[in-house]
N, C-alpha and C positions, 0 to 999 in steps of 0.2 A: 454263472447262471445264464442262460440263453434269456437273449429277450427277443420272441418271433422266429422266423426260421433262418436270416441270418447274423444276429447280432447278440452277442456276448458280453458280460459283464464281469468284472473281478476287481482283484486288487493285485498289481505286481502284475500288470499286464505286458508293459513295456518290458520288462527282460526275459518273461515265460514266451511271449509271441515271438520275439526274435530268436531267439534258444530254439523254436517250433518252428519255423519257417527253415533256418538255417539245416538245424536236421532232416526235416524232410528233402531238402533240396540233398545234403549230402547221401539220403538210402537211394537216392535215383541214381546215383552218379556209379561209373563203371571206370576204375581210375585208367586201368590200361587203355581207357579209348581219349581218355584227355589229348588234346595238343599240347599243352605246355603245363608245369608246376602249376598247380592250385593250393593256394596254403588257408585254411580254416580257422578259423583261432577265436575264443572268446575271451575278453579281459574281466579284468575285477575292479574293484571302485573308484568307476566311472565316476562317481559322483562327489567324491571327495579329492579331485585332483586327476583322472585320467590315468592315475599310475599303472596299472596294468598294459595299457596303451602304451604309455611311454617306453614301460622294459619290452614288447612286443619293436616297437617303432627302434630303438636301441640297435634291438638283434637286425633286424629285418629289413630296418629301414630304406640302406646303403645297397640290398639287394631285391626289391621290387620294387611295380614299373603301378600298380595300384592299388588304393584300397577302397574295397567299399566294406562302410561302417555298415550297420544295419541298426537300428533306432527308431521310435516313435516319431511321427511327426505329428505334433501336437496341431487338430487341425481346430480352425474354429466354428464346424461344423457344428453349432448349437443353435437352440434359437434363443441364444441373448447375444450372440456375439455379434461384429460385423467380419464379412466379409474380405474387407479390404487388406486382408495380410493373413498367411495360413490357410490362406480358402483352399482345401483338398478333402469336398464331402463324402463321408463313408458310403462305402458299397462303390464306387467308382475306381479303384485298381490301386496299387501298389503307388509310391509315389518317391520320386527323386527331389532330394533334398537340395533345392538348386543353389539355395542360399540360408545361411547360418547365424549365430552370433561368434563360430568360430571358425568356418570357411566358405570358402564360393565354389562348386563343382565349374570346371573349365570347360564352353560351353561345346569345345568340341567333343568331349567326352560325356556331357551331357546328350547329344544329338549320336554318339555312338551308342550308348545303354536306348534312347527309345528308338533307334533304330531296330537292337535286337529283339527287343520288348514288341516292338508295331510286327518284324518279321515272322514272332512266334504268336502271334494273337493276342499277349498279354494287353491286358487293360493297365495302364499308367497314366500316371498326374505328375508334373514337376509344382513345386511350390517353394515357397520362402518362410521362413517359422523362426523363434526362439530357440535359444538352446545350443548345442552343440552336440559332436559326435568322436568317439574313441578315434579315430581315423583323422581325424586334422595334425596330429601330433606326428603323422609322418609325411608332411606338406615339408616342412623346412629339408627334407631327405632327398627332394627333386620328386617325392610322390603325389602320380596324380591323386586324389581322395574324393569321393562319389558319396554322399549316405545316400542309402534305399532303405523305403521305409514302408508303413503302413500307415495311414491318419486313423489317429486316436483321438478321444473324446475323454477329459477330464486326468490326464494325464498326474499319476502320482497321487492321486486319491483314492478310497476305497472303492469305487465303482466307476474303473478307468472301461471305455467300452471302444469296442472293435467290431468289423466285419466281418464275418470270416471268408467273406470272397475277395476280400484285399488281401486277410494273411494268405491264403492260395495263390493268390497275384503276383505276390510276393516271393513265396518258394519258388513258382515258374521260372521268376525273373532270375533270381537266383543262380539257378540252376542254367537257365537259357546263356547268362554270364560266363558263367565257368565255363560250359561246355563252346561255348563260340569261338572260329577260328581265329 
């Protein structure tokens, strides 16, 4: 359900936004003009243990250099929350998962994604949240691991809500990733 002209409401927001972001960035993409391998991949229950990730991380692990998850970031943009941990309030751009409860993005590689992100216009936020992302599970493989995300509101409830000029922030970023030298 729209709520205004940019803000959205559902249930099941966290895996339809990401699944919607991820595809729009891949109908842009033109493989032959890639520079190097781009691998796409979506896991399964993340939530019960990561296993999806894990058989991904298995295969994969041993031969790339990174992953970015892609996931909610549960932001505490409400008005009851404070501020002081997860502040990345909607309508202000896509957002790098600087810090976890399951990994730390390395800040040179933080400082390379909003480099691409400021080059192409995208609106980005780094923040620090709860939770974790599919994508930690291939850290022990020597891989760097990045989540990008969108901040979310009410994360895992019926009426989990979103921007939708983050999730477009977000495709961009995506997309501006992959395709970068």
């Amino acid at each position: 359900t729209r709520i205004g002209n940019t803000r959205f409401t559902a249930r099941a927001l966290d895996d339809r936004s990401g699944t919607t972001a991820l595809i729009l960035a891949v109908k842009r993409m033109v493989p032959a003009a890639l520079k190097r391998k781009v691998i796409f991949a979506w896991s399964v229950r993340e939530e019960v243990g990561l296993e999806g990730a894990i058989a991904l991380a298995k295969h994969y692990g041993p031969l790339v250099k990174r992953v970015y998850s892609v996931d909610t970031f549960v932001s505490s943009d409400s008005p009851v929350e404070s501020t002081r941990f997860a502040d990345a309030p909607l309508g202000r751009g896509a957002v790098i998962r600087g810090l976890d409860n399951s990994s730390i993005a390395p800040l040179a590689e933080i400082d390379r994604v909003l480099g691409i992100a400021r080059a192409q216009g995208i609106p980005i936020q780094v923040g620090a949240t709860n939770g974790g992302a599919d994508g930690s599970v291939f850290v022990p493989y020597g891989v760097l691991h990045v989540g990008l995300s969108w901040p979310g509101r009410y994360s895992h409830s019926p009426v989990e809500v979103l921007d939708l000029r983050d999730l477009s922030a977000l495709e961009r970023l995506i997309y501006a990733i992959a395709t970068a030298p």
